[in-house]
C-alpha positions, 0 to 999 in steps of 0.5 A: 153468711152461708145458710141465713137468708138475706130475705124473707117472704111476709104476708101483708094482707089477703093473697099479698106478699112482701119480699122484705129483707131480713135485717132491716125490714125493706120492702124490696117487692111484693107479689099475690102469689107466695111462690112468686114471692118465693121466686123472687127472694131466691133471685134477690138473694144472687 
């Protein structure tokens, strides 16, 4: 569906982030910087 992400960015803790995916709640990733994270759900979402 064009418009809704297929992966959110979580924080799960202090300078740690999880790349989860929005309909079942998979980790897919995690990093300390939000804009990695960021980063990284923009390259899982291709």
């Amino acid at each position: 569906m064009p418009g809704i992400s297929r992966y959110s960015v979580v924080a799960a803790g202090i300078s740690f982030f999880h790349i989860t995916e929005t309909n079942s709640g998979k980790v897919h990733g995690f990093r300390q910087r939000y804009q990695d994270a960021w980063e990284l759900a923009r390259y899982l979402e291709r």
